[in-house]
C-alpha positions in Angstrom: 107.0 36.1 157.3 107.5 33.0 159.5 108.9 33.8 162.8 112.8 33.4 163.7 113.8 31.2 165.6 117.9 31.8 166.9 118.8 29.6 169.8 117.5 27.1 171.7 114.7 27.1 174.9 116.2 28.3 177.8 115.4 27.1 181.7 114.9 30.8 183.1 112.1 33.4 182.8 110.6 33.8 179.1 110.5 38.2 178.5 108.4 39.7 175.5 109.7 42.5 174.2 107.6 45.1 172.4 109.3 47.8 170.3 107.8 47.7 166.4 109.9 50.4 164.9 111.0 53.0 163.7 114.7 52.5 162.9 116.0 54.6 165.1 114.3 53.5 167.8 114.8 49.8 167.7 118.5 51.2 167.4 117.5 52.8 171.1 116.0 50.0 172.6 119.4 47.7 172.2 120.8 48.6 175.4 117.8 47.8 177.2 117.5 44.5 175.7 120.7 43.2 176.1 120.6 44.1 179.6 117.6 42.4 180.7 119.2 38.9 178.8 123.1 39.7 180.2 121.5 40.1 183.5 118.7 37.1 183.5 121.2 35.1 181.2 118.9 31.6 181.6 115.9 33.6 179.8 114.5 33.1 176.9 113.5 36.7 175.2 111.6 36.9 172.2 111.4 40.3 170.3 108.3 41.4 168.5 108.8 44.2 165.7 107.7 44.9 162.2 109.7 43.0 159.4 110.9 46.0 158.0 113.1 46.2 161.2 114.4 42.4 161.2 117.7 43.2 159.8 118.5 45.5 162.7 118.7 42.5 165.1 120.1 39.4 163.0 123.3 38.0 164.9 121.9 39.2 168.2 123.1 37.4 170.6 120.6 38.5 173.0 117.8 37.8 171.4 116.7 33.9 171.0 113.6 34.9 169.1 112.5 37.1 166.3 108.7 37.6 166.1 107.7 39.5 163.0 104.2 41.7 163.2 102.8 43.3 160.2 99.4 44.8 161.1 98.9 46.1 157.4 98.6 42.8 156.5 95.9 40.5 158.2 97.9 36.8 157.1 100.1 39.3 159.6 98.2 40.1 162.2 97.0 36.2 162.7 100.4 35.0 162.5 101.2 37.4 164.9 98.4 36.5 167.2 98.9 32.6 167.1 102.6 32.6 167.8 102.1 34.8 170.6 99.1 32.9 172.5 101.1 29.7 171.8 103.7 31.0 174.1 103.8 31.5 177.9 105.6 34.7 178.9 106.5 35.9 182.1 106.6 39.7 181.4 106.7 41.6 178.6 108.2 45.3 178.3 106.5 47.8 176.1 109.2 50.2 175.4 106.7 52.0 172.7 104.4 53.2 174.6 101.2 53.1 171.9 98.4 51.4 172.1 99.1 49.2 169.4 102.2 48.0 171.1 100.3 47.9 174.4 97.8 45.5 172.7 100.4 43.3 171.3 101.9 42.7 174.7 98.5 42.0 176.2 97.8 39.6 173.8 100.7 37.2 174.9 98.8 37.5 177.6 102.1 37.3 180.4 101.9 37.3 184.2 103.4 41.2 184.2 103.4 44.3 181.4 105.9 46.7 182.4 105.8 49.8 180.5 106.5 53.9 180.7 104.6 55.9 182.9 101.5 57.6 181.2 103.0 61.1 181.5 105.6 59.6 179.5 104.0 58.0 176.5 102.3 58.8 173.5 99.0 57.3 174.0 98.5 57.2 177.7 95.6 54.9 177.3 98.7 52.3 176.7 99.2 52.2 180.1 95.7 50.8 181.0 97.6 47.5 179.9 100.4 47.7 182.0 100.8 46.2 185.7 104.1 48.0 186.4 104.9 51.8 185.0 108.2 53.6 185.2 107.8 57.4 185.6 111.8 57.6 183.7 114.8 60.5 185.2 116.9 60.5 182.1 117.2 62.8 179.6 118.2 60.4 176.6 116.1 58.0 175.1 118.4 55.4 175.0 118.5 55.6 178.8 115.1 55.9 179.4 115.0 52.6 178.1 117.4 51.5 180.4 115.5 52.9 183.5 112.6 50.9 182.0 114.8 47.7 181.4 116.4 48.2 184.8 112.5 48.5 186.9 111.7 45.2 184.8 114.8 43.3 186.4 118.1 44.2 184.7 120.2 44.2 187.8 123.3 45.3 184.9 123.0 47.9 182.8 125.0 47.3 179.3 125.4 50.4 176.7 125.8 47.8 174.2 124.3 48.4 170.3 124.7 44.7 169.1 124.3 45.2 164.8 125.0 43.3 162.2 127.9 43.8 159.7 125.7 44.2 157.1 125.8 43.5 153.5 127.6 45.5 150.4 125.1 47.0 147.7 126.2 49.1 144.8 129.2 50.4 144.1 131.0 52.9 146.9 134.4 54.7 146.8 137.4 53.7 148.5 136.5 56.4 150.8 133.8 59.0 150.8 131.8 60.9 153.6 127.9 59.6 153.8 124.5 61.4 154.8 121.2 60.2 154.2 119.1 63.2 154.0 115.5 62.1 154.3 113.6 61.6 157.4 110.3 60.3 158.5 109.4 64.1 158.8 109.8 66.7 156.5 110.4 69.2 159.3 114.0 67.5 160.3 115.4 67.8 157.0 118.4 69.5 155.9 117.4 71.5 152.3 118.3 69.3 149.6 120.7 72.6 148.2 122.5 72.5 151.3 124.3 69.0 150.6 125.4 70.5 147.3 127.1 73.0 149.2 128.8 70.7 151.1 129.5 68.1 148.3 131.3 71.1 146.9 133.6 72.0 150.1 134.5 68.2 151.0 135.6 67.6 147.3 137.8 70.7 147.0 138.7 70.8 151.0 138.9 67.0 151.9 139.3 65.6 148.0 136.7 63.1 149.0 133.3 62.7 147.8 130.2 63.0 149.2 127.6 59.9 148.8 123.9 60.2 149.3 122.0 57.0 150.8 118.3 56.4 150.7 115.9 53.4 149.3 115.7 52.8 145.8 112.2 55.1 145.7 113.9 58.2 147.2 116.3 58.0 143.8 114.6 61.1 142.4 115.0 63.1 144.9 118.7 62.5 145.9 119.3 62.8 141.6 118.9 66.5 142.7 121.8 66.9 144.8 124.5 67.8 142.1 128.4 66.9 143.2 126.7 64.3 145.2 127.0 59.9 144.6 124.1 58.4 144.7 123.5 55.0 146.6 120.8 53.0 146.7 119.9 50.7 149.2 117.8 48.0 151.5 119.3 48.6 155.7 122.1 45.8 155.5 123.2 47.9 152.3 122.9 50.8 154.8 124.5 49.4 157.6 127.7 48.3 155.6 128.3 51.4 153.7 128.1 53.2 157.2 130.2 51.3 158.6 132.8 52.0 155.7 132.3 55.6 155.2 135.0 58.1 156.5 132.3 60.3 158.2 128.5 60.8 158.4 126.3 63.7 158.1 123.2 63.5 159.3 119.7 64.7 160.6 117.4 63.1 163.5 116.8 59.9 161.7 117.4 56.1 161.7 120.7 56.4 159.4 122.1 59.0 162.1 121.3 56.8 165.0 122.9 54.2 163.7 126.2 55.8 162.7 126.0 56.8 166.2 125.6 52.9 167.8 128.6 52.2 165.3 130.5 54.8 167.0 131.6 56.4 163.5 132.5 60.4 163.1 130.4 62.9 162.0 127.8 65.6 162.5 124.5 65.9 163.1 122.1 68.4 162.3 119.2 69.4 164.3 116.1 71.8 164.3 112.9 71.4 165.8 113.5 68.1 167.7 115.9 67.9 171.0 119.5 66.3 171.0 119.5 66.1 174.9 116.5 63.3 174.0 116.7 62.2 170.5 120.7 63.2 169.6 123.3 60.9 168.8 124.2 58.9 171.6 127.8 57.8 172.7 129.6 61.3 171.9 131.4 60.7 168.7 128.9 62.5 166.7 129.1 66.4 166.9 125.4 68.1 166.7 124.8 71.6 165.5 121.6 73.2 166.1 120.8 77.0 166.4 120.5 78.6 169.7 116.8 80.1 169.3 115.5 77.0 167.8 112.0 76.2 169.7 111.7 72.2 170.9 108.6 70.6 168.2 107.6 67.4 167.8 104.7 68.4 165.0 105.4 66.1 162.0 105.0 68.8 159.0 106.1 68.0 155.7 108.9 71.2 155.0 112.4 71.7 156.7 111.5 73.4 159.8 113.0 77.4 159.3 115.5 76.0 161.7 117.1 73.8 159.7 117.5 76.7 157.4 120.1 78.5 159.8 122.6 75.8 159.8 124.7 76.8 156.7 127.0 74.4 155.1 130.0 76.2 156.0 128.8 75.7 159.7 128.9 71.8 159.0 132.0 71.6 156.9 133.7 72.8 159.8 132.2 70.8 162.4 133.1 67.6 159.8 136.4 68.6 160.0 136.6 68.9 163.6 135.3 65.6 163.5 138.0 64.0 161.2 137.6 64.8 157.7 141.0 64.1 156.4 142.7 66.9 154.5 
């Protein structure tokens, strides 16, 4: 995938970002971004991320440049490489924290690489790449980021999540409450029986139904939530049936986080991973989690027993509390 070009060469400092993916973190990193370009206006600030992630930041308007890197592919990885050394940076911020996206910011080879302290990363050996590190106060991600943007030169902090409008896919109701039930990890998952449940109380309770979202491969598996729609679709599909949908249920994944930026209703469950760092940001999102739960970031493949001891009764009410229409 060629790289994207959206507005013209600009006089002041040129900034590299580095954030790859996931969804929900690119989602994170928004803020940051467009307050290093609000606050250094005359830059020119080129963001590096997987194509996957691309819809995520078309219309930006503080981004003039979309890099795509796809290291699973090595036509990738040398585009990658050859756009980046044919530019001159004069920092680039690594809000990832890997190696990998370490790597790609020393590649571009700019005058500064400012990055999260070691205590704070992943991989620590990323930092051996960085000339500037940020040991981070805040317990949010989305403002660690901003800590990060603000040590790299963003004299104004913006809470701004810039998306698209996205684009229709498939068939929705007029009006309908939306979860998206899978996750990167099979440990933050709600059980599939659970949604039944719930499809159950919003139809009889709220007389609206509940619709199911995930890729066209996760098919089978929402098929097996009965009461429930099923809708397929790519992220602008996504993004445009989130932004119609009366309410959102959701777990800690990208679909939550981006209901969240979008400032739509709803409630969130969580077990093993921690709302104070990873939970919906921007307070219009309610979260359940149980009281005893212990704080795990181990990717396992089952619902974590915590996710368990949120019942659907537990939710329904929260969704109501949220705005579920009677």
């Amino acid at each position: 995938m060629p790289h994207i070009k959206m507005a013209a060469s600009a006089s002041g400092p040129r900034i590299l970002i580095v954030r790859l993916g996931a969804m929900g973190d690119v989602i994170h990193t928004l803020p940051a971004v467009a307050s290093l370009k609000h606050s250094l206006p005359h830059s020119r600030l080129t963001w590096v991320i997987h194509p996957r992630w691309i819809p995520l930041l078309e219309g930006n308007p503080y981004i003039d440049e979309i890099l795509p890197f796809d290291r699973r592919a090595v036509s990738g990885i040398r585009d990658a490489w050859r756009n980046l050394r044919a530019q001159r940076f004069d920092f680039a911020v690594d809000f990832q924290g890997l190696i990998q996206s370490a790597l790609v910011s020393a590649v571009a080879r700019p005058e500064r690489i400012y990055g999260f302290h070691r205590s704070q990363t992943r991989e620590p050996l990323a930092t051996l790449f960085y000339s500037h590190t940020t040991e981070t106060r805040a317990a949010h991600i989305v403002d660690k980021n901003l800590e990060l943007a603000a040590a790299s030169g963003a004299s104004s902090l913006l809470r701004a999540f810039p998306l698209p409008q996205g684009i229709p896919e498939g068939d929705l109701p007029a009006k309908f409450v939306l979860a998206s039930p899978l996750a990167g990890w099979g440990s933050k998952q709600w059980p599939l029986e659970n949604y039944a449940a719930l499809a159950r109380k919003i139809e009889q309770s709220c007389g609206l139904p509940l619709v199911v979202n995930g890729p066209p491969q996760a098919e089978p598996i929402l098929r097996r939530i009965p009461g429930a729609i099923v809708h397929r679709s790519g992220l602008s599909g996504l993004i445009d049936a989130t932004r119609r949908a009366t309410a959102i249920v959701g777990v800690d994944s990208g679909p939550l986080h981006l209901a969240a930026a979008l400032g739509r209703p709803g409630v969130a469950i969580f077990g093993p991973t921690d709302p104070a760092r990873n939970g919906p940001y921007g307070g219009t999102i309610r979260v359940l989690r149980a009281s005893d739960v212990v704080t795990s970031y181990k990717r396992r493949p089952d619902s974590d027993a915590s996710m368990f001891a949120v019942s659907p009764e537990a939710v329904f009410r929260e969704l109501a509390l949220a705005g579920c229409p009677a």
